[in-house]
C-alpha positions in Angstrom: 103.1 196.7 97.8 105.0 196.9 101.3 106.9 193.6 102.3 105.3 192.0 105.8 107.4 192.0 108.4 109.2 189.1 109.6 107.8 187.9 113.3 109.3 185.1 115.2 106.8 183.1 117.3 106.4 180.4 120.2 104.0 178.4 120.7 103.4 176.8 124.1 100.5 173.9 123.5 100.6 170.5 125.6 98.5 168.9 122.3 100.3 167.8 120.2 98.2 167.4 117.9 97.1 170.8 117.9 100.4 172.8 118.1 100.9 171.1 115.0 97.7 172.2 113.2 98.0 175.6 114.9 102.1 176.0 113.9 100.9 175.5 110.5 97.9 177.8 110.3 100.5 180.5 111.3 103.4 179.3 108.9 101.1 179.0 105.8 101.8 182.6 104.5 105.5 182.7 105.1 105.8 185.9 107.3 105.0 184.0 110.8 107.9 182.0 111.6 107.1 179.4 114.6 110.4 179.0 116.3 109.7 177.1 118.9 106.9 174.9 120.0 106.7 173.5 123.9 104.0 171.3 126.0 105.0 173.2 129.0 105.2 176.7 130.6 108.3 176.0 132.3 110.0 175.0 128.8 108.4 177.8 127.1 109.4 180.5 129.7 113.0 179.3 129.9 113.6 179.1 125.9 112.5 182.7 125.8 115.5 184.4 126.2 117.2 182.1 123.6 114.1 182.5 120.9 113.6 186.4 120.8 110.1 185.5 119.9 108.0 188.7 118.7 105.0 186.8 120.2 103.9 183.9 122.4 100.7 181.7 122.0 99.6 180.2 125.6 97.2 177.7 126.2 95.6 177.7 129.8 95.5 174.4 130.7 99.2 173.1 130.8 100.5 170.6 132.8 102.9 172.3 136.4 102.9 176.0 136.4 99.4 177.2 134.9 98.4 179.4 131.8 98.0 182.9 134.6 101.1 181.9 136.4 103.0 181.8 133.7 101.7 185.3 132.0 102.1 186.9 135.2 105.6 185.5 135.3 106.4 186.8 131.1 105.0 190.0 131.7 107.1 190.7 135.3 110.2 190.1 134.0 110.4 190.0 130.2 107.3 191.9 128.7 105.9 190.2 125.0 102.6 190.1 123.8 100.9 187.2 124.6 97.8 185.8 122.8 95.6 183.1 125.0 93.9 179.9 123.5 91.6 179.0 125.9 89.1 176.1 125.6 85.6 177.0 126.2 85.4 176.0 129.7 88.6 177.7 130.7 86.8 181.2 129.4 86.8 182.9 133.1 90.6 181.8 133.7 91.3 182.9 130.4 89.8 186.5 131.6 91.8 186.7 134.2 95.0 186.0 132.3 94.0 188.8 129.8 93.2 190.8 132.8 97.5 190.3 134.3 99.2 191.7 131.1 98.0 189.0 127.9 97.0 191.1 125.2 94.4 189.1 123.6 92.6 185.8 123.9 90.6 183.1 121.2 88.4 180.5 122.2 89.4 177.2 120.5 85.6 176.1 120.2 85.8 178.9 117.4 88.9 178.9 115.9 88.9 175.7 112.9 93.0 175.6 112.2 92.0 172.2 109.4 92.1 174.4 106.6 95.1 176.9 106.4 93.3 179.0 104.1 89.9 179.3 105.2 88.7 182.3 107.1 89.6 181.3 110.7 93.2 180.7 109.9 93.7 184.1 107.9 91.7 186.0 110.7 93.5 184.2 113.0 97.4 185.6 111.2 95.8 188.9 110.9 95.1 189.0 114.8 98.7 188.0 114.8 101.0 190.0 113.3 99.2 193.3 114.8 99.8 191.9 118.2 103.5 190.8 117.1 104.1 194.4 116.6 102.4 195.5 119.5 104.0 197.5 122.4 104.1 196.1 126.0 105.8 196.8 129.2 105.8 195.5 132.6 102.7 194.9 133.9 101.2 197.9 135.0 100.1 197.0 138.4 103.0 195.8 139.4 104.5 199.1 139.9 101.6 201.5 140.2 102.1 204.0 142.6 99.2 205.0 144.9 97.4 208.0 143.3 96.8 211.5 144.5 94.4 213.8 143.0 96.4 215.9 140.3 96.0 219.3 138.4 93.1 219.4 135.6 90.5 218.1 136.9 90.3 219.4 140.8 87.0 221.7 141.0 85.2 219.7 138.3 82.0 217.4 138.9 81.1 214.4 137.0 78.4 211.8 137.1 80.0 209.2 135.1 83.3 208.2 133.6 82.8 206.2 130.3 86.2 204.3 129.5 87.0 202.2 126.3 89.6 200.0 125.3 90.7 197.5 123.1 93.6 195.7 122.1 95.7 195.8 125.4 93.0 197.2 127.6 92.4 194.4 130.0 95.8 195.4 131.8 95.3 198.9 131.3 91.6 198.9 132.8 93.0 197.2 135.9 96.2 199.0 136.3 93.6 202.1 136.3 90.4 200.6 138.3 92.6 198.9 140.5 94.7 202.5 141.7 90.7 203.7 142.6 89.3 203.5 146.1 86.3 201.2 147.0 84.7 204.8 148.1 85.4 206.3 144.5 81.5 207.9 143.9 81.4 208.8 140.4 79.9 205.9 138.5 82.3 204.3 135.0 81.2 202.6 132.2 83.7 200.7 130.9 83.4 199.1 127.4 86.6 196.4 126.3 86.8 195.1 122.7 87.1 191.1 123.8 86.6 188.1 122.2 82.9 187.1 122.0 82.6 185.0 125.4 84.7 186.8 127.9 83.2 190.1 128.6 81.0 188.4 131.7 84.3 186.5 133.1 86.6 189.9 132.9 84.0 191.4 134.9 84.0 188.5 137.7 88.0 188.7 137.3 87.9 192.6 138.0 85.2 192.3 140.7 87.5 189.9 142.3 90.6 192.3 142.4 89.7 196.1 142.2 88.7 197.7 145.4 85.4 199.4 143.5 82.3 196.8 142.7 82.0 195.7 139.0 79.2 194.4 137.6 77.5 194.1 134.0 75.5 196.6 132.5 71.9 196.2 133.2 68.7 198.0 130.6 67.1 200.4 132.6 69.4 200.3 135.3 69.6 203.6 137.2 73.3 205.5 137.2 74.7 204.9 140.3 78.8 204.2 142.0 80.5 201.5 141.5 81.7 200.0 137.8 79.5 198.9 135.0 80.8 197.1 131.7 79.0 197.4 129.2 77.9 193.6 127.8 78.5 191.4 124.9 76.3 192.2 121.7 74.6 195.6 123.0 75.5 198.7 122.6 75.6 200.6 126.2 73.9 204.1 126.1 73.1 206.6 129.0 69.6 208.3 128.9 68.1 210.9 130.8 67.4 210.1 134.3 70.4 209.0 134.4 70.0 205.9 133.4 71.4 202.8 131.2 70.1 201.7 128.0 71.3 198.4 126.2 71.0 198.8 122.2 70.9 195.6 120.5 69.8 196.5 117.1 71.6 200.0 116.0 74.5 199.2 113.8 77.2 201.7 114.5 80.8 201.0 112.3 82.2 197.6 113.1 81.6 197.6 117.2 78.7 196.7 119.3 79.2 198.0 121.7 80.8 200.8 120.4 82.9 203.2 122.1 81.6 206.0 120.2 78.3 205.4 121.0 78.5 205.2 124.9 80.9 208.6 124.8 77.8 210.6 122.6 75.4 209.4 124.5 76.9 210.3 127.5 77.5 213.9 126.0 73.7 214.4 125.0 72.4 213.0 128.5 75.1 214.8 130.7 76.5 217.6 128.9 79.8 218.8 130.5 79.1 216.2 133.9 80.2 213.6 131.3 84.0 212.1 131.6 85.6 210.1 128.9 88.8 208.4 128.7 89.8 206.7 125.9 92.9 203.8 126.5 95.3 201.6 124.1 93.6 199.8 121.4 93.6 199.4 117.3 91.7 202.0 115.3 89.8 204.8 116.4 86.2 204.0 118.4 85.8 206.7 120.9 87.4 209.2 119.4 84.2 210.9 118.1 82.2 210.2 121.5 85.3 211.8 123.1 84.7 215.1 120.7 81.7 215.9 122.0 82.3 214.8 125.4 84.9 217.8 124.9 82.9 220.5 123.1 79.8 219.6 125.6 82.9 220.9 128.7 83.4 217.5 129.7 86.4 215.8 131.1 88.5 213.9 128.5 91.8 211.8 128.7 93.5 210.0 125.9 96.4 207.0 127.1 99.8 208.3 126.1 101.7 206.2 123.3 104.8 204.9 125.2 102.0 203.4 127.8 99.7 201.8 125.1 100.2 198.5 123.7 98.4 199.8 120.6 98.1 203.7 119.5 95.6 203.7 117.6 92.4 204.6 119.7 94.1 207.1 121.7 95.6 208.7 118.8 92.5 209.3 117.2 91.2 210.7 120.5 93.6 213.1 120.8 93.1 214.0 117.7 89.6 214.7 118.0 90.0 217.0 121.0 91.3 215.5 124.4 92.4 217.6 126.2 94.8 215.7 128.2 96.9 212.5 126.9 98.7 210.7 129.8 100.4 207.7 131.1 98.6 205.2 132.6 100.2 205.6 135.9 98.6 209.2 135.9 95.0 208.3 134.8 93.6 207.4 137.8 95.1 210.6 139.7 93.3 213.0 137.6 89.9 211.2 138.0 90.6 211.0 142.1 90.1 214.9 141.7 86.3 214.9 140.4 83.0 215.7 142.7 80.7 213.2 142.1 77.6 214.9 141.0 74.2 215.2 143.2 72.8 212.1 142.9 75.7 210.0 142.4 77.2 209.8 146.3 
């Protein structure tokens, strides 16, 4: 049986009581060593350098500089993965902190720390130590060029781009939605593996700050520009038409929504008009959407592995077929140079 890695953490909590119950929730198998714990952002930030922490675990609401000011401020200067704890009422901010370069986010209403072996607290170091080991760099928007249309994809029409992500994606779908412009006509479907809660407040966040409009995925809906995520507890499915189907009863593996099932869907409704792009996450949903997307002619792009925070997804999709794996900086090039199909201008 392979050894777990060592990971250093900090924890940056203004409870007291709580850092304490959370510090030893994370301590209570001996592999998650809390090295620091600090009621501010300010403390937290400047003990960084000093800690080496493999991690950081940031609650929003912190007295001075806030819970998004203070990502924004970890992930411009010295990347780490970040997970949020965000209260319940905070579950919009906490989007938006996701959204600048945190990697994942818990709601405290859900999370019971009392008992260090009960299933919160092990679900809780599992989510842990595989985003301790995670990959991150600078936050992508920061330095995203302005795209041009690239090679691969000029001459080819689409009506609709589905993209899925997971652990990670939050940056990686704004870095990429945010290098589109508002007059972008070929509808996407994004779908993000989030915490149950903030699927509806990463929407509002990205509607607030890409130049397309974002909005949730309505049943019935008719395909049309703009971007549509796909909502909590439903699995998002393109029918003839086009239009937008909401699943809630099909089990598909361990996702709903599931990645998979958007990507087939859109291959059997649109054939070779269909786009997918898988980006960073853990595991492999979308990988078989993506291969059919690709044997129906379709348009398929895989995030490349320095860029992810998490190889797993886009591995898989390469895997199964893509027939183009790129950085993220280039992603939103090759889907400037795709005709909208009739109907979708």
């Amino acid at each position: 049986m392979t050894a777990r890695k060592h990971r250093r953490i900090v924890v940056c909590e203004d409870s007291r009581t709580y850092a304490v119950a959370l510090s030893r929730a994370l301590r209570h198998d001996g592999d998650l060593e809390v090295v620091g714990v600090f009621p501010s952002a300010e403390e937290a930030i400047g003990a960084l350098p000093r800690l080496q922490p493999d991690l950081l675990t940031m609650d929003l609401d912190l007295p001075g500089m806030s819970g998004l000011e203070a990502v924004e401020h970890v992930m411009s200067l010295r990347p780490l993965p970040i997970l949020v704890l965000s209260a319940y009422a905070s579950v919009e901010r906490a989007a938006a902190v996701i959204a600048a370069g945190a990697l994942d986010a818990v709601r405290k209403d859900e999370l019971d720390l009392l008992d260090p072996k009960g299933p919160h607290a092990v679900a809780l170091r599992r989510r842990v130590r595989v985003l301790a080991g995670a990959r991150v760099i600078k936050h992508p928007r920061a330095h995203l060029r302005v795209p041009t249309a690239v090679g691969g994809s000029i001459g080819r029409t689409a009506a609709a781009v589905g993209m899925v992500a997971s652990t990670g994606g939050p940056p990686a779908l704004s870095a990429v939605l945010g290098a589109l412009p508002a007059g972008f006509a070929v509808p996407i479907l994004v779908l993000q593996h989030i915490a149950h809660g903030f699927t509806e407040g990463l929407a509002r966040w990205l509607d607030q700050t890409v130049p397309l409009p974002v909005g949730l995925a309505r049943d019935g809906q008719r395909l049309g520009p703009g971007i549509w995520v796909a909502p909590e507890g439903a699995h998002l499915v393109v029918r003839s038409g086009p239009r937008l189907a909401l699943d809630t009863r099909s089990s598909a593996g361990p996702h709903r929504p599931s990645g998979d099932v958007l990507l087939t869907s859109m291959a059997e409704a649109l054939g070779g008009l269909a786009a997918g792009v898988v980006l960073t996450g853990m595991g492999r949903d979308g990988a078989l959407g993506l291969g059919r997307i690709a044997r129906a002619g379709g348009l398929t792009i895989a995030q490349d592995e320095p860029t992810s925070a998490v190889f797993g997804m886009p591995r898989a999709a390469a895997e199964a077929g893509a027939e183009a794996v790129l950085p993220l900086r280039d992603i939103a090039g090759r889907l400037l140079a795709l005709r909208p199909a009739e109907g979708s201008k």
